[in-house]
Backbone as a printed PyTorch tensor [residue, N CA C, xyz], in Angstrom:
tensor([[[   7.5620,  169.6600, -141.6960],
         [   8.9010,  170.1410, -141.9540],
         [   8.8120,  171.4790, -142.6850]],

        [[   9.5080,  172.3930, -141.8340],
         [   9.6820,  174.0140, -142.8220],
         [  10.5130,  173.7330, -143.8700]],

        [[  10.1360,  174.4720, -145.2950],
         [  10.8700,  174.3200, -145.9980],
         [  12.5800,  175.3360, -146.0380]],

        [[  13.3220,  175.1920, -146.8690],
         [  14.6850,  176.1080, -146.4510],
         [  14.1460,  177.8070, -146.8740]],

        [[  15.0900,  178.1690, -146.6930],
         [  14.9330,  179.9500, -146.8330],
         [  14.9040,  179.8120, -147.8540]],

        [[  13.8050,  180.8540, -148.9940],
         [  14.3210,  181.0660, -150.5650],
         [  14.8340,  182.1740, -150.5900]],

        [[  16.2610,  182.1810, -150.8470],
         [  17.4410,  183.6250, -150.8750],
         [  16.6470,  184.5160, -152.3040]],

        [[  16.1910,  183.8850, -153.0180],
         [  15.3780,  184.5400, -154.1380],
         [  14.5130,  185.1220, -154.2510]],

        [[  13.7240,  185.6150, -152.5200],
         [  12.5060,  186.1310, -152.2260],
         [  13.7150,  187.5690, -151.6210]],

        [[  13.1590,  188.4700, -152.0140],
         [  13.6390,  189.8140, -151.1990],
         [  12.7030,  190.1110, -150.4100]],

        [[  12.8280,  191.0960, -149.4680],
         [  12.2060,  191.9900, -148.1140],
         [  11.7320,  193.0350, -149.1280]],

        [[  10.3840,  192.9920, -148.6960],
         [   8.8980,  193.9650, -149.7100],
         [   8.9260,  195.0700, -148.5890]],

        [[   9.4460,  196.4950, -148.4980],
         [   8.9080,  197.4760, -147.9880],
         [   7.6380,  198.5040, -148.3960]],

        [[   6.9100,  198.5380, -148.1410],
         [   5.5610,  199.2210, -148.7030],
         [   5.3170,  200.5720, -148.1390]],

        [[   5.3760,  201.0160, -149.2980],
         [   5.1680,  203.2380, -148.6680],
         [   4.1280,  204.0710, -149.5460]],

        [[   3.2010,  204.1330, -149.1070],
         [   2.1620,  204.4490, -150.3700],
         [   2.7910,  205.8680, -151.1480]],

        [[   3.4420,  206.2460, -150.2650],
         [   4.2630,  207.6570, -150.6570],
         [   5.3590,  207.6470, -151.6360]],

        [[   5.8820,  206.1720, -151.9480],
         [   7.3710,  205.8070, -152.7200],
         [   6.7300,  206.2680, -153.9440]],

        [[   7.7190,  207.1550, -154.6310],
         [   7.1750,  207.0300, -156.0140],
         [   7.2250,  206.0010, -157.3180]],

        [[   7.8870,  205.1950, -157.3290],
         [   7.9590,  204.1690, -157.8960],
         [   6.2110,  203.3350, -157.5020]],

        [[   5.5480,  203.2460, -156.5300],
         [   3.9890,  202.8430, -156.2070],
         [   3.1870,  203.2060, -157.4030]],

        [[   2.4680,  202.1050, -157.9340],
         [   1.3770,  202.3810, -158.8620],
         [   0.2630,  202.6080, -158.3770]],

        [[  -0.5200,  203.2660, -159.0970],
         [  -1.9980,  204.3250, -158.2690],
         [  -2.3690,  204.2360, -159.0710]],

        [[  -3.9560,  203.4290, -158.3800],
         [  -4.9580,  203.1200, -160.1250],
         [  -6.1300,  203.7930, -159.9250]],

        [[  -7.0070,  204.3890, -161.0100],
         [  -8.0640,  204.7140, -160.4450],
         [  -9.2480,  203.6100, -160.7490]],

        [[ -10.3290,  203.5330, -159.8790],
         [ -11.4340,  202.7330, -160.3660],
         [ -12.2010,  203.1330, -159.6470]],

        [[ -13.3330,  203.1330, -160.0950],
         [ -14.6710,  203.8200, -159.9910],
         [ -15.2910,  204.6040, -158.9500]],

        [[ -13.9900,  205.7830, -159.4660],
         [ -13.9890,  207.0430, -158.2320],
         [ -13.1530,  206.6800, -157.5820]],

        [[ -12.1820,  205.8560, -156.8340],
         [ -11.1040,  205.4350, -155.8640],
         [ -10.2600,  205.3660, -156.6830]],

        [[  -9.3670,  205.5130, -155.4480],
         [  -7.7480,  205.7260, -155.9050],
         [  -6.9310,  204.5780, -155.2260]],

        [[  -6.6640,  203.5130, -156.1480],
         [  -5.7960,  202.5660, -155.2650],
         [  -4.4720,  202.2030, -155.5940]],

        [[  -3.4160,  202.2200, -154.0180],
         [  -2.3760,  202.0650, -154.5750],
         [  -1.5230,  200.7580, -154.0520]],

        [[  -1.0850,  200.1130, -155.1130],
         [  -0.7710,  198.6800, -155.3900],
         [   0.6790,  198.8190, -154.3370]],

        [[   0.4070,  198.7420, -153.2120],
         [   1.4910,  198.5040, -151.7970],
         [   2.1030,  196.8500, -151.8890]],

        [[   1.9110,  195.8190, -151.9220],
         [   2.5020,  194.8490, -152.0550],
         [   1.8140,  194.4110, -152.9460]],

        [[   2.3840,  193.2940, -154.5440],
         [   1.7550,  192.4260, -155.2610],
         [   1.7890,  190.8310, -155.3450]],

        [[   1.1510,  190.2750, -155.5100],
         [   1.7290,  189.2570, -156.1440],
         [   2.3270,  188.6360, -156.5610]],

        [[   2.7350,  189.4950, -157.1230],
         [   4.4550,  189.0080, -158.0450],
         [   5.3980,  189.1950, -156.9600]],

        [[   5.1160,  189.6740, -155.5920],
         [   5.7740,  189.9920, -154.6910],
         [   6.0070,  188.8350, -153.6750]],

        [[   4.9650,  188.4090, -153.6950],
         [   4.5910,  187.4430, -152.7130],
         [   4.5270,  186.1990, -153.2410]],

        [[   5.0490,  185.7650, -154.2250],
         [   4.2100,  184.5020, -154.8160],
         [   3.3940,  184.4320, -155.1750]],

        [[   1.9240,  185.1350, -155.4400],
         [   0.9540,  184.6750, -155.1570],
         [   0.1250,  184.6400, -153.8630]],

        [[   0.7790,  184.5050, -152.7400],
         [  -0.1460,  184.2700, -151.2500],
         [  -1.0810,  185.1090, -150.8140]],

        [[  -0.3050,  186.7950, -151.5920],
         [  -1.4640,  187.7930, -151.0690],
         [  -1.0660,  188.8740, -151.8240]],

        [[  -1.8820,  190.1590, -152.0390],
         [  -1.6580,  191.4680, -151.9070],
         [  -1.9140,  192.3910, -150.7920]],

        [[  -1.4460,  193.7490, -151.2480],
         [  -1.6010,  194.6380, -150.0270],
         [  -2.2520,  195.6720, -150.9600]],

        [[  -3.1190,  196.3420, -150.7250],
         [  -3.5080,  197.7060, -151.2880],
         [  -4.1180,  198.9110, -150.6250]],

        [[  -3.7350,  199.6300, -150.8870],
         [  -3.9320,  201.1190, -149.8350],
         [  -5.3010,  201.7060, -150.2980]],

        [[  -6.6230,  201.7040, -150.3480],
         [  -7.6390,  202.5160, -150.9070],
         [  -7.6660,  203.7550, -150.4300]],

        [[  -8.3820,  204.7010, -150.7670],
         [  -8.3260,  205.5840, -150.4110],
         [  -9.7780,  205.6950, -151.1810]],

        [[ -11.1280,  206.3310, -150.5610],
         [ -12.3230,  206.2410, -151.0160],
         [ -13.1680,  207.4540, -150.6030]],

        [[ -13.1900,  208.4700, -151.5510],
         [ -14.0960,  209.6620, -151.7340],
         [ -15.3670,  209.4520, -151.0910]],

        [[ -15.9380,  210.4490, -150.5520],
         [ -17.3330,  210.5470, -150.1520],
         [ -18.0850,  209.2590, -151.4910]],

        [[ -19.0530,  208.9630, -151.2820],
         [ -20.0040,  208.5010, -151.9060],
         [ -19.2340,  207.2920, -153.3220]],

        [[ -18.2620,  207.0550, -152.8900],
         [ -16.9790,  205.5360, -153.1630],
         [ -17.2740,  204.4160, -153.1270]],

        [[ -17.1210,  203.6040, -153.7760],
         [ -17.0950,  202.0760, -153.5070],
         [ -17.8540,  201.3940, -155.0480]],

        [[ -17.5300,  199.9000, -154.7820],
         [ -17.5520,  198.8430, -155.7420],
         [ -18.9400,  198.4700, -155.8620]],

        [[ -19.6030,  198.0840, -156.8590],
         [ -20.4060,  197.4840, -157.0900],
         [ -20.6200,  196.4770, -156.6650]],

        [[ -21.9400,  195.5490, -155.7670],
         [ -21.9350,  194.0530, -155.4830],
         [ -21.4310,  193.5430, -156.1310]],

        [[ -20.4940,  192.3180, -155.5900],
         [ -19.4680,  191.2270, -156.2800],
         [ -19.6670,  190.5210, -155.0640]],

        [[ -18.6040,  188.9700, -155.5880],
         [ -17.9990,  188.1270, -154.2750],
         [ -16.9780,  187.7270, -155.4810]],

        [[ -16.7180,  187.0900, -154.5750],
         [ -15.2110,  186.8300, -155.1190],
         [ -14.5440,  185.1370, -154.6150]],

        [[ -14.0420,  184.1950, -154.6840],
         [ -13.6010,  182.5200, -153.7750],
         [ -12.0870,  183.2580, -153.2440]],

        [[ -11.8700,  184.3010, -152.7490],
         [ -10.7940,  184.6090, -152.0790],
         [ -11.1550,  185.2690, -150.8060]],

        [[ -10.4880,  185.5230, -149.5170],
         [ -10.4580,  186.1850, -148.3780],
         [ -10.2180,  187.6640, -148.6580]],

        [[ -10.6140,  188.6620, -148.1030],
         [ -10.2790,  190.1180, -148.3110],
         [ -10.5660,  190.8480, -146.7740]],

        [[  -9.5270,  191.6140, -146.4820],
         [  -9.9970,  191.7540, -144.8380],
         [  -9.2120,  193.3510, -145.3070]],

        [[  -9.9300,  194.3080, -144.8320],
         [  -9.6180,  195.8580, -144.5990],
         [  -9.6730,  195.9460, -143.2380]],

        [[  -8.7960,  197.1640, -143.0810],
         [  -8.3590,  198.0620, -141.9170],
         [  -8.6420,  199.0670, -142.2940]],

        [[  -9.5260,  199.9400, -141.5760],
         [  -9.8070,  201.3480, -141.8870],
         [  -8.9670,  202.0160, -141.5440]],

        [[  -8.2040,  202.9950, -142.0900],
         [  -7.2420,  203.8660, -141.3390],
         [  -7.7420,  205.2340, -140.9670]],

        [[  -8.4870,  206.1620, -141.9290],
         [  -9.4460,  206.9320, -141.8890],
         [ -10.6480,  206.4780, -142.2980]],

        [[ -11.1880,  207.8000, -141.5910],
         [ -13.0370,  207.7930, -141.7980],
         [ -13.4680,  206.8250, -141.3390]],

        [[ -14.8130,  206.5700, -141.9620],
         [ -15.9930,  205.4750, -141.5320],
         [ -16.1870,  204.7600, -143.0530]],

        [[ -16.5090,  203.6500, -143.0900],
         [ -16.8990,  202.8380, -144.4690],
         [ -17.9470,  201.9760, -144.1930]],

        [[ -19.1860,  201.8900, -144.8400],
         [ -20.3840,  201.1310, -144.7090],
         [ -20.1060,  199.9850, -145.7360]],

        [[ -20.3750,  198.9320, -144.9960],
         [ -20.1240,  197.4480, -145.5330],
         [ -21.5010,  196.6890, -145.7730]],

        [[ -21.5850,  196.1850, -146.8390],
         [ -23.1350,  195.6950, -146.7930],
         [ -22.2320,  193.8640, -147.2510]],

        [[ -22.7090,  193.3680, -146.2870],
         [ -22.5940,  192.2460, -146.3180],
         [ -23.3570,  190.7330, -145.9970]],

        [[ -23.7570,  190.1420, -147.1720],
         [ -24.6980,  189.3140, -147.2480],
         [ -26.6760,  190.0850, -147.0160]],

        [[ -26.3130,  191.5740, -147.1830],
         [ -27.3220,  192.1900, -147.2990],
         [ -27.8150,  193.2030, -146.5000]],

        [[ -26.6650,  192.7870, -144.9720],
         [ -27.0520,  193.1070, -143.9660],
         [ -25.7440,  194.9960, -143.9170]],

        [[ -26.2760,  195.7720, -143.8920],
         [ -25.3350,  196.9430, -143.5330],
         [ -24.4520,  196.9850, -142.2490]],

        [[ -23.1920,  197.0730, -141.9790],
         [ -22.1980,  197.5320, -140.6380],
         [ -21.1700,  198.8580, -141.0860]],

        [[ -21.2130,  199.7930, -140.3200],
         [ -20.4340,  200.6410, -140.3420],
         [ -19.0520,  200.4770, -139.5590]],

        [[ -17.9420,  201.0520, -140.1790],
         [ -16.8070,  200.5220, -139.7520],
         [ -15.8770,  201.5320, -139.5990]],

        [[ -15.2330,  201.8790, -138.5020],
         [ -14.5650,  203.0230, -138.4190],
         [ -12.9100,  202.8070, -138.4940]],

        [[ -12.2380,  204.2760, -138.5440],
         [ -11.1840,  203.9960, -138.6260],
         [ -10.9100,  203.0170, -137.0000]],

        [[  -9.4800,  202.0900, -137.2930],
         [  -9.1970,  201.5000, -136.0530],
         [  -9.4270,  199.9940, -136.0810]],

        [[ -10.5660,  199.7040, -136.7050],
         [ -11.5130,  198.1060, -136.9390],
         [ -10.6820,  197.8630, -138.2360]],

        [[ -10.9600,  196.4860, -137.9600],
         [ -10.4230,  195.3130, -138.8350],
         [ -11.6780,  194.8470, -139.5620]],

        [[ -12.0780,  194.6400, -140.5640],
         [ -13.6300,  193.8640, -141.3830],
         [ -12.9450,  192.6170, -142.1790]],

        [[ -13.1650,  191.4280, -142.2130],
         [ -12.5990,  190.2790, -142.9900],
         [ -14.1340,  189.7410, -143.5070]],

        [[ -13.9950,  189.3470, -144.8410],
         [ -15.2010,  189.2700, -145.7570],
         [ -14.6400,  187.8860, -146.3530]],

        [[ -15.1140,  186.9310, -145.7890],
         [ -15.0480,  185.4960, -146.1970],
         [ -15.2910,  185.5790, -147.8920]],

        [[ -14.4720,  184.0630, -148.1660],
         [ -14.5330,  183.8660, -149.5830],
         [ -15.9910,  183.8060, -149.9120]],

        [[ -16.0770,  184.1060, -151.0190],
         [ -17.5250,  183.2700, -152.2190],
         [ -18.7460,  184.6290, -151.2130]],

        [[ -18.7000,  185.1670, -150.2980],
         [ -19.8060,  185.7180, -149.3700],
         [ -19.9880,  187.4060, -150.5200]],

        [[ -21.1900,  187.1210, -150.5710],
         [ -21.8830,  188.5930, -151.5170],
         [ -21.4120,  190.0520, -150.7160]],

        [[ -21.3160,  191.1100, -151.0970],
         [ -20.5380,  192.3220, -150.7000],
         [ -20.8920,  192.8970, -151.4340]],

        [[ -20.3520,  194.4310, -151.1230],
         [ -19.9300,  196.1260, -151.0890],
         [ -19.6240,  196.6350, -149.9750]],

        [[ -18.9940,  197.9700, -150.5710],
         [ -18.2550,  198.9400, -149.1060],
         [ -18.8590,  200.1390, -150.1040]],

        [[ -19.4230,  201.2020, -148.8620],
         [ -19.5360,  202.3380, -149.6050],
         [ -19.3310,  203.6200, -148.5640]],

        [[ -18.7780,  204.4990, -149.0820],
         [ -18.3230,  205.6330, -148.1570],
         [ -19.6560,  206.5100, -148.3940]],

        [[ -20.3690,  206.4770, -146.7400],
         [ -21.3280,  207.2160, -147.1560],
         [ -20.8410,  208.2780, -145.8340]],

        [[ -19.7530,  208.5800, -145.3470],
         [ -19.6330,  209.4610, -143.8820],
         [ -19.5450,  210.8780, -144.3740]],

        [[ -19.8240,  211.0700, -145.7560],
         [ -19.9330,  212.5440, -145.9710],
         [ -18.2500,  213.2910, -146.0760]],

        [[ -17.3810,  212.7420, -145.5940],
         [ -15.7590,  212.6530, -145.6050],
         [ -15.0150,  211.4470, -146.2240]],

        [[ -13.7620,  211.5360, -147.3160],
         [ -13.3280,  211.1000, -147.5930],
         [ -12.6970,  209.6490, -146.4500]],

        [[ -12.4470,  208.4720, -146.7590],
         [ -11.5270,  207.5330, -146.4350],
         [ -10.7490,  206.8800, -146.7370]],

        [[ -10.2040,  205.9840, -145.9950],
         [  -9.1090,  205.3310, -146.0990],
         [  -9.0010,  204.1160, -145.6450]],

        [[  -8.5820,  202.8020, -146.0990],
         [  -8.5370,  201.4000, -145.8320],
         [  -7.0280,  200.6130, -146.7060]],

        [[  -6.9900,  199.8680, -146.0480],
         [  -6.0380,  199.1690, -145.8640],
         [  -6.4720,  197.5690, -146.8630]],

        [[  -6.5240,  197.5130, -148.1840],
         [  -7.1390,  195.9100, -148.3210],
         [  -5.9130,  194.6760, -148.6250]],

        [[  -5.9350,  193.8150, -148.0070],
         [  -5.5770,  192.6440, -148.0590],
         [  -6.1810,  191.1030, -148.7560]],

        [[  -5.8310,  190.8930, -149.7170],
         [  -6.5740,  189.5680, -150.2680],
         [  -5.5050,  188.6140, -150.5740]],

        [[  -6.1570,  187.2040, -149.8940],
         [  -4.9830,  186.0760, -150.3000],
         [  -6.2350,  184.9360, -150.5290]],

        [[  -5.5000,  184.5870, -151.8070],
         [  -4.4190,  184.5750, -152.4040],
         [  -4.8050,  186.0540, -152.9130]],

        [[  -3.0770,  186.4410, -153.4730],
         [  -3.3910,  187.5210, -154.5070],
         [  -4.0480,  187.5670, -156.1690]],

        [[  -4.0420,  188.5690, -156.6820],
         [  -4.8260,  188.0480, -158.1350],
         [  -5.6770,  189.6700, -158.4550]],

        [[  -5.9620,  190.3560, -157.2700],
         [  -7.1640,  191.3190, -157.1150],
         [  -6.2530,  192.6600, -157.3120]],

        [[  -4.5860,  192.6710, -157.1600],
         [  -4.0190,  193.5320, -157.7140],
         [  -3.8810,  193.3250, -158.9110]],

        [[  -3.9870,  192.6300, -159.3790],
         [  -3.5610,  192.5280, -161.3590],
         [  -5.0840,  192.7620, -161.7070]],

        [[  -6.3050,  192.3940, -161.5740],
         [  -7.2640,  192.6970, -161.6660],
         [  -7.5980,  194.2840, -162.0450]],

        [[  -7.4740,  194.8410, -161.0920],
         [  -7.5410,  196.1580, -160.8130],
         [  -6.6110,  197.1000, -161.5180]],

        [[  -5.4210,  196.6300, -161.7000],
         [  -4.1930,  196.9800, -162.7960],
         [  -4.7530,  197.0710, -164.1850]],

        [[  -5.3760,  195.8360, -164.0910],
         [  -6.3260,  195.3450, -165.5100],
         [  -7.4860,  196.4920, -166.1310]],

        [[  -8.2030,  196.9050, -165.1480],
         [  -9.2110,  197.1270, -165.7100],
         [  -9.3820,  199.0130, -165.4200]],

        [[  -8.6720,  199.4280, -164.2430],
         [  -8.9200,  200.6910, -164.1250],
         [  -7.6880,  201.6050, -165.0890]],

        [[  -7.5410,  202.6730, -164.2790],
         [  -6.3570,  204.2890, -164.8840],
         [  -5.7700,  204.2280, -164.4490]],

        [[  -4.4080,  203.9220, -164.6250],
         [  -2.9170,  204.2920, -163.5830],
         [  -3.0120,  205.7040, -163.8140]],

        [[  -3.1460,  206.3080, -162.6210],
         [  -2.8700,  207.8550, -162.1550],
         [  -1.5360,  208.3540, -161.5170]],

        [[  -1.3200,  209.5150, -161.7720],
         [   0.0880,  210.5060, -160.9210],
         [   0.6290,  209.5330, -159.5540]],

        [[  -0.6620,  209.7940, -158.7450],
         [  -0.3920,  209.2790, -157.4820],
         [  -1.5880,  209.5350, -156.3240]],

        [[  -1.3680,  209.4950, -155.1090],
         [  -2.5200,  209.7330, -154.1690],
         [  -3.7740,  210.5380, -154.1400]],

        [[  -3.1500,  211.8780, -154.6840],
         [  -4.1310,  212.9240, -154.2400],
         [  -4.5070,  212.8740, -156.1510]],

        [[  -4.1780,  212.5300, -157.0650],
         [  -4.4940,  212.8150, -158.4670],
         [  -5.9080,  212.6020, -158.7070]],

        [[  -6.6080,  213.5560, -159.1100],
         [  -7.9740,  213.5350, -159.9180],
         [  -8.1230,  211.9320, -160.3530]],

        [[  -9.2180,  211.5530, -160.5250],
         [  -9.5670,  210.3450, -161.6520],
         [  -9.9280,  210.8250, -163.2700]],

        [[  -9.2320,  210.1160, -164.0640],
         [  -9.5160,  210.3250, -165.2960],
         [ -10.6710,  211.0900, -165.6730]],

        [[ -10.7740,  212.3960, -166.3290],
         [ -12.4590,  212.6570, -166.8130],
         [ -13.0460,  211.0540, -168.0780]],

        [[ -13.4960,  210.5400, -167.9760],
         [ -13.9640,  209.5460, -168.9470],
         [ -15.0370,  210.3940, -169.6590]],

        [[ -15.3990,  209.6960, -170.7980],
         [ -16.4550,  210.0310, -171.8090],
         [ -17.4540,  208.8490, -171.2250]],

        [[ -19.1190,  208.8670, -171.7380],
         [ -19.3920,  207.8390, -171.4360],
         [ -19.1300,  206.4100, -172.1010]],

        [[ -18.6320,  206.9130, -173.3710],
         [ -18.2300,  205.2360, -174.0490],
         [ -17.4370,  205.1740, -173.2650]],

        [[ -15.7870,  205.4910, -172.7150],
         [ -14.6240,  205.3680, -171.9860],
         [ -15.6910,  204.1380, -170.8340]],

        [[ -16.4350,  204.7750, -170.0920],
         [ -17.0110,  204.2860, -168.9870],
         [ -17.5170,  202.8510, -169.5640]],

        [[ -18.3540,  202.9700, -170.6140],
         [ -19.2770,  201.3800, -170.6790],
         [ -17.5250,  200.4500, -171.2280]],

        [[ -16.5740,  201.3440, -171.2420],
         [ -15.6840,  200.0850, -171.7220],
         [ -15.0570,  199.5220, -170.9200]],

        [[ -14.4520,  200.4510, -169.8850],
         [ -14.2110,  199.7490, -167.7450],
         [ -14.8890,  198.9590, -167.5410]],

        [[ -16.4480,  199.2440, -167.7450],
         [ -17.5650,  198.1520, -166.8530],
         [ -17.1580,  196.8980, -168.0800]],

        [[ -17.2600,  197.0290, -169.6850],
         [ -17.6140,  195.6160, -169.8630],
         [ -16.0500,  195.0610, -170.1450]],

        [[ -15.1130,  196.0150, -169.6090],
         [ -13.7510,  195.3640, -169.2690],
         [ -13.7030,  194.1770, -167.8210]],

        [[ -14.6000,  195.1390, -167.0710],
         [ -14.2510,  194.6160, -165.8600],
         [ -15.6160,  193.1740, -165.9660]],

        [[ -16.5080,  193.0670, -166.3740],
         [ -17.3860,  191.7430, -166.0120],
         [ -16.4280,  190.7660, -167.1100]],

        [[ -15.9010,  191.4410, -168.5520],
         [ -15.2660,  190.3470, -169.3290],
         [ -14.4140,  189.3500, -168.1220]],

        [[ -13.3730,  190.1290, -167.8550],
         [ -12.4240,  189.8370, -166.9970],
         [ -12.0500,  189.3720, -165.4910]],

        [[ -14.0320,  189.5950, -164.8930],
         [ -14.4490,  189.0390, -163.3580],
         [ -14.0790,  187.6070, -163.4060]],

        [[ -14.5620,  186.9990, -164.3410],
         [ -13.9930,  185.3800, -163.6760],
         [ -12.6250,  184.8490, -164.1660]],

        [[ -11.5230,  185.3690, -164.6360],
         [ -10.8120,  185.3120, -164.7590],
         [  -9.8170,  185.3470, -163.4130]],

        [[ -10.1930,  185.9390, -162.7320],
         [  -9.8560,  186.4580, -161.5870],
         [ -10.9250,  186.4270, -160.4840]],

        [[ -11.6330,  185.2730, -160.5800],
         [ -12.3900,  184.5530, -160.0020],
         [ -13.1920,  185.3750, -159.2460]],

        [[ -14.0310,  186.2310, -160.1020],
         [ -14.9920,  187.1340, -159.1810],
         [ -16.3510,  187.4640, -160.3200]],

        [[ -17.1360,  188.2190, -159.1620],
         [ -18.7110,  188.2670, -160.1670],
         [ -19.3940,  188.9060, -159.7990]],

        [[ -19.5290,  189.8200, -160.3850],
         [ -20.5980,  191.4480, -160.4650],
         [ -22.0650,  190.6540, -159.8180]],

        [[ -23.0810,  190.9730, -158.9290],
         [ -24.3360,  190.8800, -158.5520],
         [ -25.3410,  191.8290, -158.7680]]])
């Protein structure tokens, strides 16, 4: 049995361009929080990356689903150890609990599309990086203390949000 309509859920339009969109920086990327959580219930987020030459996350996994769409460029995925390159156009879905990174090595900036459900990985990221201007904005200059305090922000706060640095 479907349950009834909840009149208390509104219609989420997502424009990475709206200015009201939060734009975070983290470690060198610029991501902007397109649908949340708080949007959805919980079921999922939407987030727009956008990833500089020589970009991307440190090995983690995470007990959630995460599936990107490249929109630009190329993005190298190392998954379970094994490297795939992924161009704009392709879809990549990275099973729960499974070891990872993405790294922009195409010498040109990119662009991806990430999706994770449940959600949790936008408040995460809210959590631990720089809310910036917007798309094209520099990343924070950090000092290096600034820096060791992101990283031991972000492992404090990995399983909280059910994830884990490798």
């Amino acid at each position: 049995m479907i349950p009834d309509d909840d009149p208390s859920r509104a219609l989420t339009v997502a424009n990475p361009d709206d200015p009201s969109t939060t734009y975070i920086s983290l470690v060198g990327n610029t991501y902007a929080m397109l649908v949340t959580g708080r949007q959805t219930n919980g079921r999922y987020c939407l987030i727009d990356m956008r990833v500089p030459d020589g970009g991307g996350p440190p090995p983690h996994r995470h007990d959630f689903e995460e599936m990107f769409t490249i929109l630009e460029g190329e993005i190298e995925f190392t998954f379970r150890g094994e490297k795939h390159s992924v161009r704009a156009g392709s879809t990549i879905n990275i099973p729960a609990n499974a070891p990872h990174h993405f790294r922009n090595a195409s010498g040109a900036p990119a662009r991806m599309l990430c999706m994770c459900t449940p959600a949790g990985q936008d408040e995460y990221f809210t959590r631990i990086g720089d809310v910036v201007e917007g798309k094209d904005a520099p990343p924070p200059r950090l000092t290096q203390d600034e820096l060791a305090e992101r990283r031991r922000r972000a492992a404090e706060l990995a399983s909280a949000y059910r994830s884990e640095f490798l």
